[in-house]
N, C-alpha and C positions, 0 to 999 in steps of 0.2 A: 504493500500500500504506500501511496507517494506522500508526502504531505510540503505541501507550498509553502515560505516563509516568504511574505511579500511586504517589501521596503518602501508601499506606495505614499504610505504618511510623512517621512523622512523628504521625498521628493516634492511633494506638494506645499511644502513646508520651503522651496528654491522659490517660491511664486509669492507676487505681488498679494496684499491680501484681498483684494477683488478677484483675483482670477485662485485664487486657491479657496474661495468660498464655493466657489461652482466644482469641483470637485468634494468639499468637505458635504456637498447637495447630494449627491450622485447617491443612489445606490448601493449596497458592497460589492455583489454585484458582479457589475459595472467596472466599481473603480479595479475588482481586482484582476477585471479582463486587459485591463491598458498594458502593453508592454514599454510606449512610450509616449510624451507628453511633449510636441512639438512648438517652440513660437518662432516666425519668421516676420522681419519689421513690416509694418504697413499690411500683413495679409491676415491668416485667421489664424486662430486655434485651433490645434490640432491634435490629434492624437494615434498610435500605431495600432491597433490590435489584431493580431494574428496576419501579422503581415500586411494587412490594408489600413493606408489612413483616412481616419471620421474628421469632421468638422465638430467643433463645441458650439453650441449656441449660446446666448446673453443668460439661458435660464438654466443653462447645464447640461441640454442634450445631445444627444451622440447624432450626429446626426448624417446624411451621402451629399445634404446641398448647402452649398455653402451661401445661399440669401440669410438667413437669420445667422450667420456663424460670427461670434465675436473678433472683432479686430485686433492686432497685437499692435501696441504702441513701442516708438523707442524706449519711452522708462521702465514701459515693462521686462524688454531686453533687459537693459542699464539693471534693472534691481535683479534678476535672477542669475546675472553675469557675475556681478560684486558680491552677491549674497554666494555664490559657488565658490567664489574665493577668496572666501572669509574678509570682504573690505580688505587683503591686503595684497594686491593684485601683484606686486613687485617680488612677493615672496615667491611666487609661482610661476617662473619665466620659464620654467623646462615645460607645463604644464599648457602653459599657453601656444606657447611654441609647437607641443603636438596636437595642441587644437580640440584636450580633456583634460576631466581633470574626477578623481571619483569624492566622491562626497560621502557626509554621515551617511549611515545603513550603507552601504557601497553603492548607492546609488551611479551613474555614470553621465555628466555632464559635457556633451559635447556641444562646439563652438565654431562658426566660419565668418570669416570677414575680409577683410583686407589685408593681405600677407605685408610684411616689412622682412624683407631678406637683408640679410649680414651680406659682408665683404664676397664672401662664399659662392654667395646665390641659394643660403641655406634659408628656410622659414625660421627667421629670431622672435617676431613678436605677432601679434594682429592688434587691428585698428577697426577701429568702422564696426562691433559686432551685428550682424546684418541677421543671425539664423542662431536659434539654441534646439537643442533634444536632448532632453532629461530621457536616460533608458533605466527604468525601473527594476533595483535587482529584484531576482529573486531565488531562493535555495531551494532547491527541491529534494527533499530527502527520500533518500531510495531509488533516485536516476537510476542509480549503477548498482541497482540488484541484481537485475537479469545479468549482466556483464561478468560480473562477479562471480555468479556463481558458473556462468557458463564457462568462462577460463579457469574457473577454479582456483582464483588470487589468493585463497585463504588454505586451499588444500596440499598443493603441493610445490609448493614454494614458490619464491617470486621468479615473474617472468618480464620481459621486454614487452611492450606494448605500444605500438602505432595506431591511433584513430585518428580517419580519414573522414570529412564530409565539408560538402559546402559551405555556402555560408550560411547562417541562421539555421544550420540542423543542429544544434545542441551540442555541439563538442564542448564548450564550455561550462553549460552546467552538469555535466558528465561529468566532467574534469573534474568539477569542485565536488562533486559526492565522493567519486574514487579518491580524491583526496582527504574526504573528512572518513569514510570510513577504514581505508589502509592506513591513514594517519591516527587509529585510534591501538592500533599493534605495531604498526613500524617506523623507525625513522625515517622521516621526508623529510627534502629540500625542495622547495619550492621555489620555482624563480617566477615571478611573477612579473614580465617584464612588462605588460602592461596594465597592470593593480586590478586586469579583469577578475581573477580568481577569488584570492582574498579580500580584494577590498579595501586595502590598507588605509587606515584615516587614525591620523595622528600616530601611528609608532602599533595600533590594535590592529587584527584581523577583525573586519564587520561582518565575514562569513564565518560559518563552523568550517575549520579544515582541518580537524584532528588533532590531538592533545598532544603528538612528537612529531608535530609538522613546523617547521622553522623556512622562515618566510624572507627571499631575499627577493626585494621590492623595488622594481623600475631596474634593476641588474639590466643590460642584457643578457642574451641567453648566452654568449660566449663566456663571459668573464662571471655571469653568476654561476654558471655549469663547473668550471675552474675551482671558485671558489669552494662553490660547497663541497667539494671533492674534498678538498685541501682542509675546509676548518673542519667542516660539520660532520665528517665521516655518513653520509646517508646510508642509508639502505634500498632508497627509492628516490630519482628526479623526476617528478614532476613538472612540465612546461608543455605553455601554450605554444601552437604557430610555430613550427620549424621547419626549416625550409634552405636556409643559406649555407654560405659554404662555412664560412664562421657557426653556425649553428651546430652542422654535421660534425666537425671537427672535435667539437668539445662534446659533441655525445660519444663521439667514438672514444674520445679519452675516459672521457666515466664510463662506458662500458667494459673496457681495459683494466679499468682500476678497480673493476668486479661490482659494479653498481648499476642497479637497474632504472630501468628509463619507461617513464608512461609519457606521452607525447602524443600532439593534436598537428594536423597539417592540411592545410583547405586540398581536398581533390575532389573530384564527384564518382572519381570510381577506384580502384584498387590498378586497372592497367594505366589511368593517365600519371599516377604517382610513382608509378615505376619509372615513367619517363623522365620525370622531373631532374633537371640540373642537381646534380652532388647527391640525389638518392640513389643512383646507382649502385655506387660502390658500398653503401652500406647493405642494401639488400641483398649486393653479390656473397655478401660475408654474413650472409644473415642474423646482422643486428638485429632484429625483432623475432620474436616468437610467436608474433599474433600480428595482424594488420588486420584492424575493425573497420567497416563503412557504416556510417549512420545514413539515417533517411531522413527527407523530409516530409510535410503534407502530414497524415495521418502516421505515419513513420518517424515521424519529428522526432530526433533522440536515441530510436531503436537501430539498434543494431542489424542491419540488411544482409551483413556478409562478414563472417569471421575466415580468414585465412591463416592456414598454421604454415607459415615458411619452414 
């Protein structure tokens, strides 16, 4: 049985208090159907659920037309911009610069405007915020039952694991069960290089990821993969999104150094990941002992094809 822990109060809590009273209106519901809560300057409110965006109206409803849908002001940007980062905007330049930033409950605040590139031609800051989307965590416990026990993570020792899927099939909140529930018997290192997993706010994990799961946060995946080798001695890495040749390299080293690897990597099928630049050579030596493809649609999450290399 799954059970939802949804951070939608936390989120609506980034909102002006006009536009968070029409939420606090809503239904439960409702509110707990939203996966995200859109505002774009001059146009309407909006919102994601399951994939398709509604219109909000003046009175709070979910609505397909956007004639009654309330208007987003620039202060409304301005206050749900500064209110994400904590009024102290200057503290947050790595943050801004990737254009998130994750928030109390792990919420996940994304931002676009106007780039200001360095000497570089790198994105240093933005200007102008023109579009926000608040994406509402959420934990779902028990994702990675079925997974679990179908590999057998608990019966006969640990193994390598690669899941594959799209985008928005659930690799992510997969991740984060298989990490709170392997992380409640074994050492993890977690690299969290984009605070999707954890959640990290203020120095705390906002999600549950296991009682021996140690959290290296905004790492990337090279140099956090290195490290936790090196301090933390894991038993299991844990990481989203790998894919470079930097990324490969330091899995093959903690593989080497007898550490298991659970790892997430966008494909939509198990032959185009083979193809993928610097996956090669790890397959050829078969680094993993599973490669999972999740689904989407009705399949959101589930596991469509287990391969034992």
């Amino acid at each position: 049985m799954f059970v939802q822990k949804n951070k939608s109060d936390k989120a609506i809590k980034l909102l002006t208090p006009s536009l968070a009273q029409l939420f606090y209106n809503m239904p439960k519901a409702e509110l707990l159907s939203i996966n995200e809560i859109r505002l774009r300057n001059q146009k309407y409110l909006t919102v994601v659920i399951g994939g398709d965006e509604f219109y909000i109206s003046s009175n709070g409803k979910i609505s397909n037309e956007c004639d009654t849908a309330l208007q987003i002001t620039e202060e409304d940007i301005d206050f749900t911009y500064k209110t994400a980062l904590r009024n102290t905007i200057y503290s947050f330049k790595r943050e801004i610069s990737l254009g998130y930033i994750i928030t109390e409950g792990g919420n996940r605040v994304g931002f676009c405007g106007t780039a200001v590139l360095d000497d570089k031609g790198k994105n240093d800051t933005l200007k102008n915020i023109s579009g926000i989307s608040i994406r509402i965590a959420r934990e779902i416990y028990g994702a990675a039952n079925d997974l679990i026990n179908e590999l057998e993570l608990f019966k006969d020792g640990l193994k390598n694991v690669l899941i594959l899927g799209p985008p928005s099939s659930g690799k992510t909140t997969l991740l984060r069960d298989l990490c709170r529930q392997l992380g409640m018997k074994k050492r993890i290192s977690l690299i969290d290089e984009k605070n999707e997993i954890s959640a990290t706010f203020k120095s705390s994990a906002q999600n549950d990821i296991g009682n021996f799961t140690d959290v290296f946060n905004s790492y990337t995946k090279y140099y956090g993969i290195l490290s936790a080798v090196k301090i933390m001695s894991p038993q299991i890495i844990v990481c989203d999104e790998i894919g470079t040749k930097d990324d490969l390299e330091a899995l093959d080293y903690a593989i080497n150094s007898g550490v298991k690897i659970i790892a997430t990597m966008h494909s939509s099928n198990i032959d185009d990941a083979f193809k993928k630049p610097y996956m090669k050579e790890l397959f050829s030596r078969k680094a993993f002992d599973y490669i999972v493809l999740l689904g989407t649609g009705d399949n959101l999450g589930k596991a469509i094809s287990i391969k034992q290399v």
